[in-house]
C-alpha positions, -999 to +999 in steps of 0.1 A: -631+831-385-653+858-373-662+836-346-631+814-338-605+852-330-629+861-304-633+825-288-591+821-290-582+852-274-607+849-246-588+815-243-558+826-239-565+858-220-582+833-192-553+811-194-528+841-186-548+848-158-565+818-142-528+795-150-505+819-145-512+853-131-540+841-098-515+815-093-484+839-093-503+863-072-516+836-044-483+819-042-460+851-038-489+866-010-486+833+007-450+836+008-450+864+025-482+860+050-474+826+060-436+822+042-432+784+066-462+772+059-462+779+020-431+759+015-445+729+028-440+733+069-403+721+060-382+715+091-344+728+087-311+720+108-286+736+095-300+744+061-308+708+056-343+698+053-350+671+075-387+665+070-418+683+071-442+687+102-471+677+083-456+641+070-444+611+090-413+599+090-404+563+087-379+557+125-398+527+133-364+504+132-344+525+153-349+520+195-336+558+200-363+573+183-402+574+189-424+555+160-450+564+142-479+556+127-474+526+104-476+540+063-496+514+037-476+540+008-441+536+031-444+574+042-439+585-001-462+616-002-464+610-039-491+584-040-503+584-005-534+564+004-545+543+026-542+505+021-576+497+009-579+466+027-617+460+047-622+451+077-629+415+071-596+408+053-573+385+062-542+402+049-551+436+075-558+412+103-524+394+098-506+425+095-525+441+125-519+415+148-477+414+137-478+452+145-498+448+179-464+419+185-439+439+172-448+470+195-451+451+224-417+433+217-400+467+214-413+482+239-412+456+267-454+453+277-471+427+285-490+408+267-523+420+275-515+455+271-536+475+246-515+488+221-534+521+206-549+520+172-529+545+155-498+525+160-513+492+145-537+507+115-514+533+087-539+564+085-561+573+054-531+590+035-507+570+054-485+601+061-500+613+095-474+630+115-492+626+151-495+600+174-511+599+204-494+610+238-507+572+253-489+555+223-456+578+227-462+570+272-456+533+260-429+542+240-406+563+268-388+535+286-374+518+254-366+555+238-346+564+276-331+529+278-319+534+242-303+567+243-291+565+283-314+587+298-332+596+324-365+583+319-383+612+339-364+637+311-378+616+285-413+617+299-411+654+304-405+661+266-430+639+260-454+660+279-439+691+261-448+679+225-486+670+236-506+698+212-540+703+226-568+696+204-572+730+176-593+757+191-595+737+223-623+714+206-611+700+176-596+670+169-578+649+201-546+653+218-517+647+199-475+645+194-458+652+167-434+624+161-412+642+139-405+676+161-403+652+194-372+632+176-358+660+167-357+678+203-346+642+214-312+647+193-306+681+208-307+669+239-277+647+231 
C-alpha cells in the first residue's frame, strides 16, 4: 500500500495536468492569439457556417460554381484518406479517365486538352481545399456562361483568389475553391 498511494496520486496529479489543465491552457491562449484559426478556419455568412477554408467542398454537380478536387472519402473529414488504390489498378485508371471525360464535357475543351492532375486524382486526405489557378482558367467560361456574366469579371476573381506559394517558396500557386465560390455569390 505503501507503494501503490504514491504511484495513484502521481497518476492522477499528471492526469489533472497533462488531460486537463495543458489542454485547457493551450486551447483558451489559442483562442485568443489566433481565435479563427482555433475554431477550425470556419467560414460564416450571416452566423451560418458555411464551410471551412482548410476543407473542400463537394460543388462538383452545379455549373455556377468552380469544382474541386475529386474526394475518395466524399469530402467527410471524419475518415479522410486517400483511396488507396496503386498506380497499376484498374479501378483508378477507370475512374481517372471518367474524370478527365467528365471535365472536359463540362467545361467545353477539346479533346486533347490536358486536364490538370488535381482535378482527376482526390488528394492524400481527400479534403484539399486548393486547386490550381490552370484548373480554375479551364473552368471560367462554363462558371460565366452559367451565372450570366461577364467572362473577363470571372477571370479577374479568379486572378484575385491565386495565393502565392507560403513564404514566397513553398508549396505552388494555388485557389481556394471554397472562398472563390463564395465571392462568386456576392457578386450576384
Amino acid at each position: 500500500m505503501k507503494q501503490l498511494y504514491p504511484a495513484f496520486a502521481i497518476l492522477a496529479l499528471l492526469t489533472l495536468l497533462t488531460g486537463v489543465i495543458y489542454p485547457l491552457t493551450v486551447t483558451g491562449i489559442a483562442q485568443v492569439v489566433f481565435p479563427k484559426k482555433s475554431d477550425g478556419s470556419l467560414i460564416k455568412e450571416e452566423g451560418i457556417v458555411v464551410g471551412s477554408s482548410l476543407i473542400g467542398q463537394n460543388m462538383n454537380n452545379d455549373p455556377r460554381y468552380f469544382w474541386s478536387r475529386p474526394s475518395a472519402v466524399g469530402y467527410n473529414p471524419l475518415p479522410s484518406g486517400g483511396s488507396n488504390l496503386s498506380s497499376t489498378s484498374a479501378t483508378l485508371e477507370e475512374a481517372v479517365g471518367q474524370r478527365t471525360a467528365d471535365f472536359r464535357t463540362a467545361n467545353q475543351l477539346a479533346e486533347g486538352t490536358d486536364v490538370p492532375a488535381e482535378m482527376v486524382f482526390a488528394s492524400g486526405s481527400g479534403l484539399d481545399p486548393h486547386i490550381s489557378p490552370e484548373a480554375a482558367r479551364l473552368q471560367i467560361d462554363r462558371v460565366a456562361e452559367a451565372r450570366n456574366l461577364p467572362r473577363e469579371q470571372v477571370a479577374d476573381l479568379v486572378e484575385d483568389f491565386v495565393e502565392s506559394p507560403q513564404l514566397g517558396f513553398l508549396g505552388q500557386p494555388r485557389v481556394n475553391v471554397l472562398l472563390l465560390n463564395l465571392a462568386l455569390d456576392e457578386l450576384q
